[in-house]
C-alpha positions, -999 to +999 in steps of 0.1 A: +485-029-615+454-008-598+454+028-614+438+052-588+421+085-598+437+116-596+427+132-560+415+168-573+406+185-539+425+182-509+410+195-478+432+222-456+435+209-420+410+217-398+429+235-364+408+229-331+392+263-318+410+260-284+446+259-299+446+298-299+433+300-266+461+275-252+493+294-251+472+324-231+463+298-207+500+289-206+517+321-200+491+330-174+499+297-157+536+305-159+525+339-146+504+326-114+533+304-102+559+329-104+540+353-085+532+324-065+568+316-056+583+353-053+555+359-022+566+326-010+600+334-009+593+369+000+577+355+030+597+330+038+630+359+038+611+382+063+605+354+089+641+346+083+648+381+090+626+382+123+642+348+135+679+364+131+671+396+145+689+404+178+666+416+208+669+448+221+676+466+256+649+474+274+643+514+268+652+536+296+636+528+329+620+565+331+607+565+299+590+529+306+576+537+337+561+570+331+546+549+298+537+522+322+518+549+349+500+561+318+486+531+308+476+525+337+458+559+349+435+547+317+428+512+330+422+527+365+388+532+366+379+496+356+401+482+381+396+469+419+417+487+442+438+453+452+447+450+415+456+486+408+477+488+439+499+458+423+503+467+391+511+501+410+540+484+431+551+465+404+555+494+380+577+509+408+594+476+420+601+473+382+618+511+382+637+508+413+652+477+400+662+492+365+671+521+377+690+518+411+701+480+414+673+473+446+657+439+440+626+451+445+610+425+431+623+400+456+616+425+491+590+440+511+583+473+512+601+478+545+633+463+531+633+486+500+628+518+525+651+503+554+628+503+580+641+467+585+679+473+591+701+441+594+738+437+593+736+421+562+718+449+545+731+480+534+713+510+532+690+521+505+700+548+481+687+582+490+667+583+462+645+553+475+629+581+500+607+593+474+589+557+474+578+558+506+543+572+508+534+555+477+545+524+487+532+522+519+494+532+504+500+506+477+505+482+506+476+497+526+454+489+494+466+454+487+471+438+521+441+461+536+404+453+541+387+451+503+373+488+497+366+506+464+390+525+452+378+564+449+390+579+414+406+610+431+428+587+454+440+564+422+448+599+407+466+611+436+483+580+438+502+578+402+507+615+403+528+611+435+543+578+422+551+599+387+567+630+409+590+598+427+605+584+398+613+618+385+630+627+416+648+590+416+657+597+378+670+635+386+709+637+382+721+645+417+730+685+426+765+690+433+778+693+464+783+729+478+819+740+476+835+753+510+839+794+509 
């Protein structure tokens, strides 16, 4: 038989240079898809949340429409008078039908004050009374030749239009006892 020589030396293993290197790359891998999928989830549960939330009541029909007359005694000034006499009206319409039960949204001015009686309309709530000079000049501005609208009058106009929704909103007095 073949006698081979005795192998004096033999040579460690050589380890590639990116082994050490590789599990880093590994746990930061691991790391980026776990933070991946918690803000995925974490997304996904707050849109869930949205989708099953209930809606809400509109606020208090005061509160909204004294928010609503502020909002718009800003955009005022940019306005033409036949737009800021309907967003007017229908900040009031809105009120009156919150508030008292008139569709107002659905009726003239006339109707809402009563100055169109019928036997198949009752009378409007006392509180309506309040409405009418505001009403009317919101009517005058829309329906009325096209005019600038003078800063002082759109002022005059939401104050008087805040002063009736405050009256309309007032709890009633009592009635005076007999002596």
């Amino acid at each position: 038989m073949l006698e081979f020589p005795p192998i004096k030396d033999i040579a460690p293993p050589i380890e590639p240079p990116a082994a050490a290197v590789l599990p880093w790359l590994w746990w930061l891998l691991v790391a980026f898809f776990a933070l991946l999928l918690l803000s995925t989830l974490f997304l996904w549960l707050r849109s869930a949340a949205r989708r099953w939330a209930l809606p809400s009541l509109p606020g208090k029909p005061l509160k909204r429409a004294l928010q609503d007359l502020a909002a718009l005694r800003q955009r005022a000034p940019s306005l033409s008078a036949q737009h800021f006499a309907a967003q007017l009206s229908h900040i009031l319409r809105t009120f009156l039908h919150r508030h008292s039960g008139v569709l107002a949204h659905f009726a003239t001015s006339p109707e809402i004050l009563g100055d169109r009686p019928g036997p198949d309309r009752p009378p409007p709530p006392p509180a309506i009374a309040a409405f009418r000079h505001v009403l009317s000049a919101t009517d005058a501005l829309k329906y009325g030749p096209p005019a600038p609208l003078p800063p002082d009058k759109a002022s005059a106009l939401l104050d008087d239009a805040a002063a009736a929704i405050q009256a309309a909103a007032a709890p009633p007095s009592p009635p005076l006892s007999a002596p």
